[in-house]
C-alpha positions in Angstrom: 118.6 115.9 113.9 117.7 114.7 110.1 115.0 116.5 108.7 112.2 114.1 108.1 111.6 114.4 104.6 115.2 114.5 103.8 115.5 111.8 105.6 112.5 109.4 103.9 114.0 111.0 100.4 117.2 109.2 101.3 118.3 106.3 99.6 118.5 104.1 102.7 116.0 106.0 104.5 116.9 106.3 107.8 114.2 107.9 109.5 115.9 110.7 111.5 113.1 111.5 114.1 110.8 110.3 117.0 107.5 110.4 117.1 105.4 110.8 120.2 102.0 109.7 120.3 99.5 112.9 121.5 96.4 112.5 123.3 93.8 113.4 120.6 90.0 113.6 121.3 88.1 110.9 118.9 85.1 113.9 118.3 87.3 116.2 117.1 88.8 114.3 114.5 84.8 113.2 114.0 83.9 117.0 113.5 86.9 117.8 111.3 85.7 115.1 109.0 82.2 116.0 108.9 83.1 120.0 107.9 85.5 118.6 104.9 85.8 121.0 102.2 88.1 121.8 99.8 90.7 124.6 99.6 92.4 123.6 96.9 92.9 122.0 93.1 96.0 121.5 91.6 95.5 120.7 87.6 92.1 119.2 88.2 93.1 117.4 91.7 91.8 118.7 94.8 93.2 119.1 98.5 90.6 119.6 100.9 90.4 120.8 104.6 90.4 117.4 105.8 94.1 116.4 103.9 95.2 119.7 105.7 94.2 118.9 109.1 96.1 115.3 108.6 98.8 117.2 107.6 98.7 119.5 110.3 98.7 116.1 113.0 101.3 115.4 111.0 103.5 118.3 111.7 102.7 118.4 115.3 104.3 114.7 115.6 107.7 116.2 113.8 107.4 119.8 117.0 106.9 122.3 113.8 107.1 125.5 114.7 104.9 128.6 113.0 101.5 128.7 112.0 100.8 124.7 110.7 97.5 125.6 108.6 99.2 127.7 106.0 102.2 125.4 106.7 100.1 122.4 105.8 97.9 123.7 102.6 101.6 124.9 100.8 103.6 121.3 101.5 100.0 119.8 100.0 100.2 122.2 97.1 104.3 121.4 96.7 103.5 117.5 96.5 100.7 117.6 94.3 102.6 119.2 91.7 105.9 117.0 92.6 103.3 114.0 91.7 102.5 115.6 88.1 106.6 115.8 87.5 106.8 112.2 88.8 104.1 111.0 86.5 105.3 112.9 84.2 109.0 111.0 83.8 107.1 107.6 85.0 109.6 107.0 88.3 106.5 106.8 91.1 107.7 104.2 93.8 106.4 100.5 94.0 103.8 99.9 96.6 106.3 97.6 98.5 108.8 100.5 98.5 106.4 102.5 100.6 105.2 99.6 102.7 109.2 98.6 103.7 109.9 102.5 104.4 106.9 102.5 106.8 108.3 99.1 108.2 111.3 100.9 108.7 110.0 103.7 110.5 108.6 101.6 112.9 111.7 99.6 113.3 113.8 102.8 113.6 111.2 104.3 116.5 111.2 100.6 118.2 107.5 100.1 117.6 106.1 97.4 115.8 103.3 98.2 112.4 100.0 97.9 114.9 102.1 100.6 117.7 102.7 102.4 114.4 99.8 102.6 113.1 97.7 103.1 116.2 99.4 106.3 116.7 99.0 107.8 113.3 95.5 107.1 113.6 95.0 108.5 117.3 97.2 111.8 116.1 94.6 112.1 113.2 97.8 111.7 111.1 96.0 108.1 109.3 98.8 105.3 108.0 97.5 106.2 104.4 98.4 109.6 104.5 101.6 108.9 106.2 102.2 106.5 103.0 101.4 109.4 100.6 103.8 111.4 102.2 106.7 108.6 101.8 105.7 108.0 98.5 106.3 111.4 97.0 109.3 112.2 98.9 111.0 108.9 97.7 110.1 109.3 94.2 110.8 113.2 93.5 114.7 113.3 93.8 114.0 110.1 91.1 111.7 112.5 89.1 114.9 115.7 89.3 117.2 112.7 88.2 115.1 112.0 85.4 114.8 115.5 84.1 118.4 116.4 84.9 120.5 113.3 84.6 123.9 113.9 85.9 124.1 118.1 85.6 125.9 117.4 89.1 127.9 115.3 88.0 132.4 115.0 89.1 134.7 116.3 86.6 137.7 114.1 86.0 139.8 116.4 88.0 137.5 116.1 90.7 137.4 111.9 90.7 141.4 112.3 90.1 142.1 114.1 93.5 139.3 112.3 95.5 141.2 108.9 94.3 144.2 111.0 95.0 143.3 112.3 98.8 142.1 108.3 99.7 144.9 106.5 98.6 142.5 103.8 97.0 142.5 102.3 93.9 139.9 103.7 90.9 136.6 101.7 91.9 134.9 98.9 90.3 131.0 98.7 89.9 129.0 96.8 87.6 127.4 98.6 84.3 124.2 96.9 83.3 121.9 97.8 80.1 118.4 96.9 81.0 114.6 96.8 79.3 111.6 96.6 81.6 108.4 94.3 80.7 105.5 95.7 81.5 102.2 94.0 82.2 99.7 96.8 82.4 97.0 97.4 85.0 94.9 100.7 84.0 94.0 102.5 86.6 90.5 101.5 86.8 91.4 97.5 87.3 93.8 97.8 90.2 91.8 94.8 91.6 93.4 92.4 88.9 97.6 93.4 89.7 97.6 90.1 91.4 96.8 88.2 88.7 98.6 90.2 86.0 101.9 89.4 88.4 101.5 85.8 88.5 101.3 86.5 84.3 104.2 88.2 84.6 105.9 85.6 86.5 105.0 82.4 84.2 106.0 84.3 80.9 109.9 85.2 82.3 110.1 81.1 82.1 109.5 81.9 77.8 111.5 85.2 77.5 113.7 85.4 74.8 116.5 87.8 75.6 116.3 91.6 75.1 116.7 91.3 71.3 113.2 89.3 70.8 111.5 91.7 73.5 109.2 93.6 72.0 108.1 90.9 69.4 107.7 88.6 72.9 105.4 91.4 74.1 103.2 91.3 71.2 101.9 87.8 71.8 100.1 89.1 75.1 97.6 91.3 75.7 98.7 94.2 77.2 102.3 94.4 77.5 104.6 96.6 76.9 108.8 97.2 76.6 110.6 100.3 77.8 114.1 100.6 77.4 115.8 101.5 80.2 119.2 102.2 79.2 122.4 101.8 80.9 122.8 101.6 84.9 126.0 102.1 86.9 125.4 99.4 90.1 125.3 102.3 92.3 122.3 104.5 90.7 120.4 101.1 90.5 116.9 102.7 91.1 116.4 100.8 95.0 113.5 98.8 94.5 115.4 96.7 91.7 119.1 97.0 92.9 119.1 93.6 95.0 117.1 91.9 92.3 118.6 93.0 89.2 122.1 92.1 91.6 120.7 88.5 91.7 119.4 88.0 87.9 121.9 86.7 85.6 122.8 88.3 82.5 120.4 87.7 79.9 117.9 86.4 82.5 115.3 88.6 84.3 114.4 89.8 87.4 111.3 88.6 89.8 107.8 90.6 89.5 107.0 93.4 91.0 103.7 95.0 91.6 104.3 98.8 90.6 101.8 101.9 89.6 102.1 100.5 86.0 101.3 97.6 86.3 103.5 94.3 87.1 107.0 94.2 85.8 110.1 92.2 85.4 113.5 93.9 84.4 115.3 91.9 81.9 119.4 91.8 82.0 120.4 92.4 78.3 124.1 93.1 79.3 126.4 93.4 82.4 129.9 94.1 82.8 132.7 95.3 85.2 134.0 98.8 84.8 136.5 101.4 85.9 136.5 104.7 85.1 135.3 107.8 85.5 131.7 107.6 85.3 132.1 104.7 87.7 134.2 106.3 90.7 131.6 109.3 90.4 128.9 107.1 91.0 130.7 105.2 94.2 131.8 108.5 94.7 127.9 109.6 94.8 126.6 106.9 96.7 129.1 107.5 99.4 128.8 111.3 99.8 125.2 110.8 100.3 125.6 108.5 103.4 127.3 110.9 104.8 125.9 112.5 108.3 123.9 116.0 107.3 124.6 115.4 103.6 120.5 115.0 103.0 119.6 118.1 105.0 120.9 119.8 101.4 118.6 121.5 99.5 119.5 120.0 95.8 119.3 122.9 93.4 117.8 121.0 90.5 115.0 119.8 92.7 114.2 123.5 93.1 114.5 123.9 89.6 112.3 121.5 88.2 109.6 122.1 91.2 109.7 125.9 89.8 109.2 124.4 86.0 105.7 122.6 87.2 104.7 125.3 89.3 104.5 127.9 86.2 102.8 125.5 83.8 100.3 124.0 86.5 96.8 125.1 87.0 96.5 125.6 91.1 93.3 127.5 92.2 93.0 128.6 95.5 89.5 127.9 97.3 
């Protein structure tokens, strides 16, 4: 069976497990959030007893095995410092990433959202803890990407005999080069992403083109351009892919609501190439789907997660 954080990490997210709903007594769950303490802070952030015991439900819907406090407390430790490496390479997942995964979930276990969220409340789990969960593990293999880029990548010799061994032709993919426009919402003003979306919306009726971006951002009040570089179809990140599919070149992309802010992508080019760097990413994107292949452990995950470790702060409570 698919592990089930390998299996919300995945790219299609195919939840690999079912979940069973346990009977859990309502005054225990009231007692464990009345003693709520906290046992741990990671760089200034802190994990208390009552995150543990969620994650603890949590476990006992996925049949772990071993002692599930200590179990608990180091997976709460683990994701708190994937979240600083995530925020540190700015590739945190959009809200309605995590809302379609949970959709998902409940598709995959044949429940609808209500069944769904009924039994993550009665396991003590709660739907906004589950959410955390799928929001870290779908945005950490983007943060190793980030910080590694293509250290995996297919040598030529490799893409040669794979072509080779299939008897296909050397793939096609689309090769974009894209800048993203950013309407900002600090932190302290989620309350106004709605409106700052529907901003976003009216100005991609003015936008320029890529070349005119940033002086286009100027004349509004907190925006700003990143540039996001060039994109192979196939490492599209997966809350963009269909969108930036549909945009035309030199046009943009609808809003989106993200941790940022709201954003639009702008396409500043698109093209149709063949080589090497394009059958490796096919070539990617079809090793990954295959059955077992997201039970592996990537070794530059373990990397970088080793990296935070020894320059965060985590104190033990």
């Amino acid at each position: 069976m698919l592990s089930f954080k390998a299996a919300v990490a995945a790219l299609s997210i195919s939840f690999g497990m079912t979940i069973v709903a346990p009977a859990v007594a309502p005054q225990m769950m009231t007692a464990q959030a009345a003693s709520t303490t906290v046992v741990a802070v990671v760089n200034g952030t802190p994990i208390s007893s009552g995150d543990v015991a969620k994650r603890v439900s949590f476990l006992r819907l996925q049949r772990a095995k071993g002692n599930l406090n200590s179990l608990a407390k180091q997976q709460l430790i683990d994701e708190a410092v994937e979240r600083i490496g995530v925020l540190s390479t700015g590739t945190s997942v959009s809200n309605e990433e995590v809302d379609a995964a949970y959709a998902r979930f409940a598709a995959n276990n044949k429940l609808s959202l209500e069944q769904l969220n009924t039994i993550m409340k009665q396991a003590g789990v709660t739907v906004d803890h589950f959410k955390s969960f799928i929001a870290i593990s779908m945005s950490w293999p983007r943060a190793v990407q980030a910080r590694f880029g293509d250290s995996n990548k297919m040598t030529a010799g490799d893409i040669g005999a794979r072509i080779a061994k299939s008897g296909a032709n050397r793939p096609k993919v689309n090769e974009y080069i894209l800048k993203q426009i950013i309407f900002v919402v600090p932190e302290a003003k989620k309350n106004i992403a709605g409106k700052r979306k529907a901003e976003a919306e009216a100005s991609r009726k003015k936008f320029p083109g890529c070349d005119q971006a940033l002086a286009f951002a100027a004349t509004m009040h907190d925006v700003s351009v990143k540039d996001l570089g060039r994109f192979l179809e196939p490492e599209l990140p997966d809350n963009w892919k269909e969108l930036i599919k549909k945009a035309p070149m030199g046009g943009t992309t609808a809003a989106q609501v993200t941790p940022r802010g709201a954003e639009f992508i702008a396409i500043c080019s698109k093209r149709e190439v063949s080589d090497d760097a394009a059958a490796a990413a096919v070539f990617r994107e079809e090793d990954l789907k295959k059955p077992g292949k997201q039970n592996e452990v990537d070794p530059n995950a373990k990397k970088f997660l080793e990296e935070l470790r020894a320059k965060a702060n985590v104190v033990m409570k």
